[in-house]
KEBA-762885 format. One record per residue (C-alpha): residue in three letters; chain; x, y, z. Coordinates in steps of 0.1 Angstrom, whole numbers. Example, Ala and Ser with C-alpha at 12.3 -4.5 7.8 and 13.67 -1.06 7.14 Angstrom:
BEGIN
- ALA / A / 123 / -45 / 78
- SER / A / 137 / -11 / 71
//
This chain:
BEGIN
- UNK / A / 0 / 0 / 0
- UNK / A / 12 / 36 / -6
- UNK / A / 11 / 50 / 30
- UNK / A / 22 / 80 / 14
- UNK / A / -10 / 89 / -7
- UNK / A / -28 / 79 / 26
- UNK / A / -13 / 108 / 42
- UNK / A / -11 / 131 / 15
- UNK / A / -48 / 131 / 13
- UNK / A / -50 / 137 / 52
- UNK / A / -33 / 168 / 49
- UNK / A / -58 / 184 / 23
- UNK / A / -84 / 203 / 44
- UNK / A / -113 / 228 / 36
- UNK / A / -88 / 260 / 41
- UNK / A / -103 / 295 / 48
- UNK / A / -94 / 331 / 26
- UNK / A / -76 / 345 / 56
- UNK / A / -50 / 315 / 61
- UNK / A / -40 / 318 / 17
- UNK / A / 0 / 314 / 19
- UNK / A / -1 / 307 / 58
- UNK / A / 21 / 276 / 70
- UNK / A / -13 / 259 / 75
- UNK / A / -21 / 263 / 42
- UNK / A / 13 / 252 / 25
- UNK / A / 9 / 221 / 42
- UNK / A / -26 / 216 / 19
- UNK / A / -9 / 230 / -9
- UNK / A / 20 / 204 / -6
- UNK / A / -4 / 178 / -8
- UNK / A / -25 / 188 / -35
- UNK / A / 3 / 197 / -57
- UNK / A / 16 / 163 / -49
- UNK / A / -16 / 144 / -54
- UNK / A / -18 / 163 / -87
- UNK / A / 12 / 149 / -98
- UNK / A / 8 / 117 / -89
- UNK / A / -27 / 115 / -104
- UNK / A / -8 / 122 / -137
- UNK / A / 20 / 100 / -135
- UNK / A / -2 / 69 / -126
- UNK / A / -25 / 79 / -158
- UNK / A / 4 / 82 / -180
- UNK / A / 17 / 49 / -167
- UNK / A / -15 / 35 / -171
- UNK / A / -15 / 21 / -132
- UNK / A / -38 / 14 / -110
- UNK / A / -55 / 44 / -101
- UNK / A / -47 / 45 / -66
- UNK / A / -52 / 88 / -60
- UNK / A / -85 / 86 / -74
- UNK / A / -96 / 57 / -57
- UNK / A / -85 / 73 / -23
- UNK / A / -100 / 103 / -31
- UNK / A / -136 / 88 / -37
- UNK / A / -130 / 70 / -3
- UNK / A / -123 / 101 / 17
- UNK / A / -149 / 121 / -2
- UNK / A / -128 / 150 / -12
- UNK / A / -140 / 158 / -48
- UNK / A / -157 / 186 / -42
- UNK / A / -131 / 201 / -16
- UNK / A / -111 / 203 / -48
- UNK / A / -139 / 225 / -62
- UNK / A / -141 / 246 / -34
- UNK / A / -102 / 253 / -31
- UNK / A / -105 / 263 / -68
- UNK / A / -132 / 283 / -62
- UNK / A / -112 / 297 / -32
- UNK / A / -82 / 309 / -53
- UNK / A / -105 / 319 / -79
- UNK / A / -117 / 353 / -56
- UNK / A / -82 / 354 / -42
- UNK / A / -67 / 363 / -73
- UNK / A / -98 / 383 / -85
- UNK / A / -108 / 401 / -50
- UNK / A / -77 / 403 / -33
- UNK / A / -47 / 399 / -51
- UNK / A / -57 / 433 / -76
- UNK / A / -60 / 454 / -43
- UNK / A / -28 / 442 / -26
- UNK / A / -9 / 448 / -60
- UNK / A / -22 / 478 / -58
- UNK / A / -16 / 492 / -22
- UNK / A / 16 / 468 / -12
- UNK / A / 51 / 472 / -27
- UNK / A / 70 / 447 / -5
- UNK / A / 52 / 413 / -16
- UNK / A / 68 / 383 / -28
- UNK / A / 65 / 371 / -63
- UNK / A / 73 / 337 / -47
- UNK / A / 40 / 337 / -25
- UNK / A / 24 / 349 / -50
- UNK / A / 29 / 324 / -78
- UNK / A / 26 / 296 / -48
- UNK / A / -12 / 305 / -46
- UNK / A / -20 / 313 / -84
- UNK / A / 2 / 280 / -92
- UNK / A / -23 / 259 / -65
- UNK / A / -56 / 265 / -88
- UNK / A / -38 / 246 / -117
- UNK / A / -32 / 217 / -96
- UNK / A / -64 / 217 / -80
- UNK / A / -78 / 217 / -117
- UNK / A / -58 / 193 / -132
- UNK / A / -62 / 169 / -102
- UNK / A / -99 / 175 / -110
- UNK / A / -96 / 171 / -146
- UNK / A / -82 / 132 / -141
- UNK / A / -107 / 127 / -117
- UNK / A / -136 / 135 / -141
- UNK / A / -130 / 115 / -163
- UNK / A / -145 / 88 / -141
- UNK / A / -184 / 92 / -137
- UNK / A / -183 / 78 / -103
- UNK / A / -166 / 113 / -97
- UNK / A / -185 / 134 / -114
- UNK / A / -215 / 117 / -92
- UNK / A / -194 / 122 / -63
- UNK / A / -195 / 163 / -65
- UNK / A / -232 / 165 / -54
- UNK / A / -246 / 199 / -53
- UNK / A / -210 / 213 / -60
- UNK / A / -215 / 201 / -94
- UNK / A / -235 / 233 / -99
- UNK / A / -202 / 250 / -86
- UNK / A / -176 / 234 / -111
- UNK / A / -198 / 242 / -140
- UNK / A / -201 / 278 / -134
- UNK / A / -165 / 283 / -125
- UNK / A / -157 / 268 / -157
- UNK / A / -178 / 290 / -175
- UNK / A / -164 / 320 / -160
- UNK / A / -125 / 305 / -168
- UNK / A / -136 / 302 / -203
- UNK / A / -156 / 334 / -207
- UNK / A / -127 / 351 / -192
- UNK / A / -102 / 333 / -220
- UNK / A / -125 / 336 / -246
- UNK / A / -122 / 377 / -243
- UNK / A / -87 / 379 / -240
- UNK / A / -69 / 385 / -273
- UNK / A / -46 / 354 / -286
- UNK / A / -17 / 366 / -270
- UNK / A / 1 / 358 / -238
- UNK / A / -18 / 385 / -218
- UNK / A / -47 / 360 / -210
- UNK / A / -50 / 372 / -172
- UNK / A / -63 / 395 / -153
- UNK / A / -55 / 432 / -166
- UNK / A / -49 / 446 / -131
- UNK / A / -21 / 412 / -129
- UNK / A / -8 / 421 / -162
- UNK / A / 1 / 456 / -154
- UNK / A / 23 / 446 / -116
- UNK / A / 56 / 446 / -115
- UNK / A / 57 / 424 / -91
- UNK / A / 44 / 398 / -116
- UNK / A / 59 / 410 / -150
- UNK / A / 85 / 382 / -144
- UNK / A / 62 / 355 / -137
- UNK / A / 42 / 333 / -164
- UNK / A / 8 / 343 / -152
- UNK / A / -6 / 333 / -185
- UNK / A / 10 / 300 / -188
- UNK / A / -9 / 291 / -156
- UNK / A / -41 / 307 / -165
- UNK / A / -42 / 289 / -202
- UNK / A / -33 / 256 / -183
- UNK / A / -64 / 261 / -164
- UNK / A / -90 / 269 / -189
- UNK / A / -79 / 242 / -213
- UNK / A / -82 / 220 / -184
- UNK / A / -117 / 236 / -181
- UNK / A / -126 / 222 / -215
- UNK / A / -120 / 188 / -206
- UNK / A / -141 / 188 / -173
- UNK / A / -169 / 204 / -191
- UNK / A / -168 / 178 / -218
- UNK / A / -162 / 148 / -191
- UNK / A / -199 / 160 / -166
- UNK / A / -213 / 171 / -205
- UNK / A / -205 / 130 / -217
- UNK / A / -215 / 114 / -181
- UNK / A / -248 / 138 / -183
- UNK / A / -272 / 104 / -181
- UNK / A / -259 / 94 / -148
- UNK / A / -262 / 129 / -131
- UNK / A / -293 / 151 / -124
- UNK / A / -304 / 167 / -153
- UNK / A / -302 / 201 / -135
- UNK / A / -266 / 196 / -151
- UNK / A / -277 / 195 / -185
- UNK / A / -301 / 225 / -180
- UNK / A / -272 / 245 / -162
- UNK / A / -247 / 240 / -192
- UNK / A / -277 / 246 / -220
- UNK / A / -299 / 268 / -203
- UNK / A / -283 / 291 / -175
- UNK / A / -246 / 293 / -191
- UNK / A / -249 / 285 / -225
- UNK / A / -220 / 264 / -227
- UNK / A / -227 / 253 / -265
- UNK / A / -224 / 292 / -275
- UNK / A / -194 / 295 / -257
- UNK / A / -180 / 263 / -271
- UNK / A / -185 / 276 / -308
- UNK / A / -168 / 306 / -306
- UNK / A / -137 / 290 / -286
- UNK / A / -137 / 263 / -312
- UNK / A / -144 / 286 / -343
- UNK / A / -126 / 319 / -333
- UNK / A / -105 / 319 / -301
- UNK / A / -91 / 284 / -305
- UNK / A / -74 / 285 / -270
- UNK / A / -48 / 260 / -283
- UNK / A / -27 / 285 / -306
- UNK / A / -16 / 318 / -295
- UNK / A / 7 / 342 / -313
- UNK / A / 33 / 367 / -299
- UNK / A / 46 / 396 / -307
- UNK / A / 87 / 397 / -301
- UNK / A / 110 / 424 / -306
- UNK / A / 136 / 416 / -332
- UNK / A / 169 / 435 / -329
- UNK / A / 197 / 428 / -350
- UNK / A / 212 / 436 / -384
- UNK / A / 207 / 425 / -423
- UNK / A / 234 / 408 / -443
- UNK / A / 242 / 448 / -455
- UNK / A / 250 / 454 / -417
- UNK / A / 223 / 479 / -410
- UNK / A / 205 / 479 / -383
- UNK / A / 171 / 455 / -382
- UNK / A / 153 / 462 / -356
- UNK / A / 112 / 453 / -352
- UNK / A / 84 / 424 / -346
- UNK / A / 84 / 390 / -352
- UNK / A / 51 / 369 / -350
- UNK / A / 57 / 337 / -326
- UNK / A / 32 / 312 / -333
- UNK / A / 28 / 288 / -304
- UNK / A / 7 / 253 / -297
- UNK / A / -6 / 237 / -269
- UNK / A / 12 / 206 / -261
- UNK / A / 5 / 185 / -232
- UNK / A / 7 / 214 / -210
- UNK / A / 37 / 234 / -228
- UNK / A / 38 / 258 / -255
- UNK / A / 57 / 251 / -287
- UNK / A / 65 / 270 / -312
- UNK / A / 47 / 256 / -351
- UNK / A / 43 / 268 / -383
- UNK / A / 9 / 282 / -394
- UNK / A / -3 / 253 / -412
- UNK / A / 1 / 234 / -383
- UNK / A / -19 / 258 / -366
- UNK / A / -44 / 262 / -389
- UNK / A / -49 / 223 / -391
- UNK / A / -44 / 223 / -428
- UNK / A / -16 / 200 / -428
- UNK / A / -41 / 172 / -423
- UNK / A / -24 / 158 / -389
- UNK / A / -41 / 146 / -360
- UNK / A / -69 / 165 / -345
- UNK / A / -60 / 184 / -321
- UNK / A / -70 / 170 / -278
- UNK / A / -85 / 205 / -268
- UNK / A / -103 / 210 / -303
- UNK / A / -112 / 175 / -297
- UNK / A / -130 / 182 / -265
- UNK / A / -150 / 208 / -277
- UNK / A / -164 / 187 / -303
- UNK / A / -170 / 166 / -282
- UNK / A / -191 / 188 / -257
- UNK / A / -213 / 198 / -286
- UNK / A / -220 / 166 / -294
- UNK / A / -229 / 155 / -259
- UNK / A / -252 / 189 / -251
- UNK / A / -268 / 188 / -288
- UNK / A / -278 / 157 / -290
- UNK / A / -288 / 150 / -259
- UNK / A / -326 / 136 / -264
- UNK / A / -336 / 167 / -234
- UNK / A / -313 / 193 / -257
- UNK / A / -349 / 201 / -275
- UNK / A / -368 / 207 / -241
- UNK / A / -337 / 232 / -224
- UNK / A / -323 / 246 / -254
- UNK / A / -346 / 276 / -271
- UNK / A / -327 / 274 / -313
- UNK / A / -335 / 312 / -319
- UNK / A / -321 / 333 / -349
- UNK / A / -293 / 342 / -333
- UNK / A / -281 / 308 / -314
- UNK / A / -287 / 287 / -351
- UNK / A / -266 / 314 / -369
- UNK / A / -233 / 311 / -344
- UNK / A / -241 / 271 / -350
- UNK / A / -241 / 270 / -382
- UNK / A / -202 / 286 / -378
- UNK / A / -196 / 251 / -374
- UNK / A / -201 / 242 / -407
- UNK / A / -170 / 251 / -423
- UNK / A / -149 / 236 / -394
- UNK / A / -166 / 205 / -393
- UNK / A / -150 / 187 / -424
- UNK / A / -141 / 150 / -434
- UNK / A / -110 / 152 / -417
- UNK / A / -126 / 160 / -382
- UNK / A / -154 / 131 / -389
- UNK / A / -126 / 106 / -399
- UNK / A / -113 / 111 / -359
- UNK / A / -145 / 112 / -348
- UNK / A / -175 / 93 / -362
- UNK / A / -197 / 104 / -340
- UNK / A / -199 / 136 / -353
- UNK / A / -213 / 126 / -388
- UNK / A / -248 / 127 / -370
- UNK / A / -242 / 159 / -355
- UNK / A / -232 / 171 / -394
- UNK / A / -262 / 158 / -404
- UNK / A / -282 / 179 / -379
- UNK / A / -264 / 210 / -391
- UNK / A / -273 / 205 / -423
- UNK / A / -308 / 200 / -415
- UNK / A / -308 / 234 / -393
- UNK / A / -292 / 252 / -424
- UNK / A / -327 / 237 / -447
- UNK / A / -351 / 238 / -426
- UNK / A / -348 / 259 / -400
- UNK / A / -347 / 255 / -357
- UNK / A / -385 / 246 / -355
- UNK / A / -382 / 213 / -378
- UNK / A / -349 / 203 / -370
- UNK / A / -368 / 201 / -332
- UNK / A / -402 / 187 / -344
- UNK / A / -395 / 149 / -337
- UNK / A / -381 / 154 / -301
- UNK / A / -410 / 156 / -284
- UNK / A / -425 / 186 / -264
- UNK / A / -409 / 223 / -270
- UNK / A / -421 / 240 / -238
- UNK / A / -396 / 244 / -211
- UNK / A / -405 / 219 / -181
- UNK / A / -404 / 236 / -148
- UNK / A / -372 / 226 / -133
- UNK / A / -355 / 232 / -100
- UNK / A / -323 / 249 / -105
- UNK / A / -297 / 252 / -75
- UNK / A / -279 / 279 / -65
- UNK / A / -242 / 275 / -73
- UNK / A / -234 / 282 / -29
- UNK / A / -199 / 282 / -27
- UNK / A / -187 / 313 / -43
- UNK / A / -215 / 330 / -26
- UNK / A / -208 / 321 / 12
- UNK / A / -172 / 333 / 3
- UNK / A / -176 / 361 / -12
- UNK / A / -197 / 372 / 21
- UNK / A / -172 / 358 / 43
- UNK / A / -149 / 382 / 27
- UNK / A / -176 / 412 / 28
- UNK / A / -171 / 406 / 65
- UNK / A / -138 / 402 / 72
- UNK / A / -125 / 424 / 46
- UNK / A / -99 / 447 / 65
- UNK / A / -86 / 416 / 87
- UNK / A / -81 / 388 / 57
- UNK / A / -64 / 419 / 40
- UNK / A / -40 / 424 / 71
- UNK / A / -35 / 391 / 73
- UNK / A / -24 / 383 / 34
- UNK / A / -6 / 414 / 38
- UNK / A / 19 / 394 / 61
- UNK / A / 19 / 363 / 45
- UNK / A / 28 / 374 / 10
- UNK / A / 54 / 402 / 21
- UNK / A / 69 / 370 / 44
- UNK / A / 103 / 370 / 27
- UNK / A / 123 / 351 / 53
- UNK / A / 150 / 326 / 48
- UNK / A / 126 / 298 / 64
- UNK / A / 93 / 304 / 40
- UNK / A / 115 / 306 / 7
- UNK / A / 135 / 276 / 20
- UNK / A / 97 / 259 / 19
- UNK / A / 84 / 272 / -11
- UNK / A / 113 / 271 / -31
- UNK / A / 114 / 235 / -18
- UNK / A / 77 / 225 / -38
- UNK / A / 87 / 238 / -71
- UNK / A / 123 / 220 / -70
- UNK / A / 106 / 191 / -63
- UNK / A / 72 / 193 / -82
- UNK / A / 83 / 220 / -110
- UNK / A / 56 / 239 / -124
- UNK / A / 46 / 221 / -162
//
């Protein structure tokens, strides 16, 4: 038995905004970072499971979605106003927290997968799929460039040496996946989860225009050139970088490789998202939750042009949906509904996603002492805490 997983997952613990950074808190973060990691080496290995099967045991799924949601008003509640008002915090603390929510999300990401999982989150459910939403609503504004955080992050100089954006694209291409993994296990979970992602948040809308325009997978860079032509003078000016996703790095590709011309394999994330329209579309409920009005069947219909042999050939599935496009482009929303059975809207319960709430009012409250307290943690640049930090990235370096 691995004693070590055993204890690893009796360190993780339902931390509050006030203790972010504290020595309490590092001990959680140590675990969850390591957890991540071994999550993904005994997937990659294809070994027994052992970290998700743990984790189901001690019912911490969804303390994993409410540490992410946790960071999540850190970074967009806290962190801006410290930046703002502190000049003595450390860029070491401060990575430590953002660099938490990617492992808390890529622990969730292999966990998902499973649908035992994704029935293990309960009522957070609700949670996950609107912080995904926001991740992705967030990325899909951003411009294709490395600037994909928050603007108030962007523009610290405590942070300009930091990869913010690496983290932040980690975590909503990681977002993609979860959405498509609760999307494809929808028949074994409430169907409040298929209204939330049809209905409430519109997750097909957002899924055409990551897939059609933002195409999170690719992003371009502008880099300043200096140097000289072969007549010596001086050559100075921008070159385009244009980078792809791969397995949580970014390398650099030519544009047909980008463009997906070159007839290769499909790529994961564009995958995913085909994937998550499949599931939500064609879903047998889709024509009960999901209203096909002028505006939603144009943006569909984007898909068209994307959705070519090459993408059917590595996935068959999708033929069917192509199919249904086609018949949305003929004969409009009301046909392409007209053998699915009722089109009124069934009253449905819908919960209330709790967890960002009850935070966001615990910060309301304790707004001047969770400040003070960050304050200290994050300035905290003694031997002792860098020694301890520093220690977790040398031995579980960021991807």
């Amino acid at each position: 038995m691995d004693y070590e997983e055993d204890h690893l997952i009796e360190q993780t613990r339902l931390c509050q905004l006030d203790e972010l950074a504290s020595d309490r808190w590092l001990l959680h973060h140590q675990a969850v970072v390591q957890l991540s990691l071994k999550a993904v080496s005994q997937t990659a290995q294809l070994c027994e499971e052992t970290v998700y099967a743990k984790l189901m045991v001690a019912e911490k799924v969804s303390l994993l979605v409410y540490d992410a949601i946790l960071i999540e008003i850190w970074r967009e509640e806290i962190l801006p106003h410290l930046l703002k008002t502190e000049s003595s915090l450390s860029p070491l603390m401060i990575y430590s927290v953002l660099y938490h929510e990617g492992a808390v999300i890529s622990l969730l990401e292999l966990l998902l997968y499973h649908s035992a999982a994704c029935e293990a989150l309960g009522d957070s459910i609700v949670d996950l799929i609107d912080y995904c939403h926001r991740t992705l609503l967030r990325s899909a504004a951003s411009p294709s460039s490395s600037s994909r955080h928050h603007p108030s992050l962007a523009d610290s100089p405590v942070l300009k040496h930091l990869d913010v954006s690496h983290l932040e694209a980690n975590i909503a291409i990681r977002c993609i996946a979860i959405l498509r993994f609760l999307a494809g296990h929808a028949d074994n979970l409430s169907e409040i989860v298929t209204s939330r992602m049809l209905t409430t948040t519109d997750v097909p809308l957002l899924a055409v225009q990551l897939l059609t325009d933002q195409r999170p997978w690719i992003r371009r860079e502008k880099r300043r050139r200096m140097g000289s032509d072969d007549s010596g003078s001086r050559d100075d000016g921008d070159d385009e970088i244009v980078e792809i996703y791969d397995n949580g790095q970014w390398r650099p590709c030519t544009d047909d490789e980008a463009s997906g011309s070159n007839g290769g394999q499909l790529h994961p994330v564009a995958a995913h998202l085909w994937l998550l329209l499949l599931s939500l579309l064609m879903n047998p409920v889709a024509p009960r939750k999901y209203e096909l009005n002028d505006f939603r069947c144009q943006q569909l219909l984007k898909l068209r042009s994307n959705l070519n042999d090459y993408v059917i050939d590595q996935i068959p599935p999708l033929a069917q949906f192509e199919q249904w496009l086609v018949q949305l482009s003929v004969v409009g929303a009301h046909q392409v509904w007209r053998h699915s059975g009722p089109t009124q809207k069934p009253f449905i319960l819908e919960l209330v996603a709790e967890m960002r709430q009850l935070l966001l009012k615990q910060l309301a409250v304790k707004w001047t002492a969770i400040l003070d307290g960050q304050r200290q943690f994050l300035s905290d640049e003694s031997p002792e805490t860098v020694q301890r930090f520093g220690a977790i990235f040398k031995a579980n370096p960021p991807p």
